[in-house]
N, C-alpha and C positions, 0 to 999 in steps of 0.2 A: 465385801463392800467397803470397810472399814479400810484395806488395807490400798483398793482404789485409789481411795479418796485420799488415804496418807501419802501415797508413792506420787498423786498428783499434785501434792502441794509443794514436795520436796521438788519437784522439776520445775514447779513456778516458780519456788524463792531461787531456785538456779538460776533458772532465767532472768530473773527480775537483777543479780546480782553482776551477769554476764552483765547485763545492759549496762550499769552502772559502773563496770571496770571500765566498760570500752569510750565510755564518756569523758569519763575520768582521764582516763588515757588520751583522750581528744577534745578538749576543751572545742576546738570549733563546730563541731559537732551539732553546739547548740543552736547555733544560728539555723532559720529558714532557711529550705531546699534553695536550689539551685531556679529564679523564674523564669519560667518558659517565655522566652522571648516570641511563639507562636501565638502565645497570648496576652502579649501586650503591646499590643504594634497599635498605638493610636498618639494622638496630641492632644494638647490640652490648651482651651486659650487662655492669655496672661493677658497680666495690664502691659505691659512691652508693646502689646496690639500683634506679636509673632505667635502662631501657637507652639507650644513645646512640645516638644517629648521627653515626658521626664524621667526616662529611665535611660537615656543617649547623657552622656556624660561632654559636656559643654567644650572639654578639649583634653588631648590627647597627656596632658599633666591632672585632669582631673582624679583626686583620689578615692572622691568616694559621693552619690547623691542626699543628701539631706531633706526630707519631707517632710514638715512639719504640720499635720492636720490640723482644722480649724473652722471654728464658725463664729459669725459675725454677735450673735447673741450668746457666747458662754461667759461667763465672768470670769472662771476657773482658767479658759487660753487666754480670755484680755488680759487678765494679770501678769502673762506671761511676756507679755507685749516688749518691756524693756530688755528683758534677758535673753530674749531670741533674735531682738535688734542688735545685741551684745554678741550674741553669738555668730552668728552668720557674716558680722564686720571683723571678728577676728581672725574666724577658720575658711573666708571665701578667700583671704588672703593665702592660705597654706594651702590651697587647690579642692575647697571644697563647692560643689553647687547647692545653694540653698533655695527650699520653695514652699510657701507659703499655702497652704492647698484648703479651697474653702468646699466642705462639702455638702451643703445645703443646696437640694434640690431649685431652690427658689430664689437664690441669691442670682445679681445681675452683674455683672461686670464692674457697671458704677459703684453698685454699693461696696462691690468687693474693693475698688479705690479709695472710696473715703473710709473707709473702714482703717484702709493700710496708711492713710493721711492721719488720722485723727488718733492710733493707734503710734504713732513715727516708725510702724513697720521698715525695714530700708531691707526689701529684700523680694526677691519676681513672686509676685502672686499669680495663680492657678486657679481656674474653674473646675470643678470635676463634678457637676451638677448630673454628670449620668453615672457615675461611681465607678471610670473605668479604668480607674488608679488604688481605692478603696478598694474596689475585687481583686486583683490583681495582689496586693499588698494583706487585702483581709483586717484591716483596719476599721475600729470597732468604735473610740471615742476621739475625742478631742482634746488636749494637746496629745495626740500621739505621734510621736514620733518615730523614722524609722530610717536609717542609716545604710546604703546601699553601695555594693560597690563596683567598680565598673563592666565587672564580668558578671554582675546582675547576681549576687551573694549577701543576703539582710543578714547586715554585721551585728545589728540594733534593731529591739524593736522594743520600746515603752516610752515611757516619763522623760521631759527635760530634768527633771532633779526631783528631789523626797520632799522637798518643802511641803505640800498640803499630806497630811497625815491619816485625814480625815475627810467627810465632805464638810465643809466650814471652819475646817481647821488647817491651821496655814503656820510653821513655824518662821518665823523673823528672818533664819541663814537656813537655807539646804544642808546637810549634812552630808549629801552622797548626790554632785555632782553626776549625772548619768549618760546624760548627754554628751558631757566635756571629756568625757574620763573616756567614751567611746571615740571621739576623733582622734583624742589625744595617743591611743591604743594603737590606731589605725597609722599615724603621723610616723608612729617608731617603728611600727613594725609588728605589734604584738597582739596578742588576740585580745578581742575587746572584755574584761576583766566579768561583767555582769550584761550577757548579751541579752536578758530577755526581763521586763521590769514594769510592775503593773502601774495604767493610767488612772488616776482621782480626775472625773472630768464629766464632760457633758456627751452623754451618747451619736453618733451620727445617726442622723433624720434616713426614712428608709427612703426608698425611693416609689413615688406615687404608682397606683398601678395604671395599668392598660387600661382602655378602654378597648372591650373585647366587642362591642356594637359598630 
């Protein structure tokens, strides 16, 4: 029995070591499967008043899609409000598409305008009030973000940067850029340095159930 149990540990830490050569060996590895484009074929409506699709890459120079989740009530993405209006002005110039994606069940169009008003948002916001961007993506809290590429490949998926550390704790400078260091990755050519990176945030709202009467 003893010997079972020994001869089956020794082929797990094999295994467990295989895996980690071949990783190693394959940095892109880490990124998210390949999304079935069988199931994502819907749109989303914007403030634009067009609905999107936002996993169709806006033009044929597009490099890569940018989704930044979001709800109207977290504190945690409002803060985030300047750096993301920073961002999306500087890499929608180098061919990326940025969107704004509110996923509260209950949110309406409007509000999701004045929100992007009052917030100087400058970037298409998205309804996903039935979570068929959230499923699709598997996207858990709020700022999450998640960096796509036109062959439907999540290069990225966490934090705009390390600033809050904590919940209520927020350092002054990011130290680790995550979001930037991802396009930037992407611009050269290179695989993105830290593809997968956890969010400090506000959880996404589920969605209400049926009425089965």
């Amino acid at each position: 029995m003893f010997f079972r149990s020994a001869h089956a540990q020794v082929f797990l830490m094999a295994f467990v070591l295989l895996v980690q050569l071949n990783l190693a060996a394959d940095p892109d590895q880490s990124h998210l499967p390949l999304i079935d484009r069988a199931f994502a074929e819907f749109k989303l409506p914007s403030t634009t008043g067009i609905p999107i699709d936002p996993l169709s890459p806006s033009s044929p120079k597009t490099q890569g899609m940018v989704h930044i989740f979001t709800l109207c009530d977290c504190p945690i993405a409002n803060a985030y409000a300047p750096e993301i209006s920073r961002i999306a002005q500087e890499y929608s110039a180098r061919n990326f598409d940025f969107y704004l994606v509110h996923t509260d069940p209950q949110t309406t169009m409007d509000a999701a305008q004045k929100h992007a008003e009052e917030y100087s948002l400058n970037l298409t916001v998205l309804l996903d009030t039935r979570h068929d961007l959230v499923r699709v993506l598997k996207a858990e809290s709020v700022p999450q973000v998640f960096l796509v590429s036109p062959d439907l490949k999540v290069l990225y998926k966490g934090r705009i940067d390390d600033r809050n550390t904590a919940y209520g704790k927020r350092r002054a400078e990011p130290n680790s850029r995550d979001l930037r260091n991802a396009l930037d990755a992407v611009i050269h050519g290179k695989p993105v340095p830290n593809p997968v990176t956890s969010v400090i945030g506000c959880y996404i709202p589920t969605l209400p159930l049926l009425d089965s009467e």
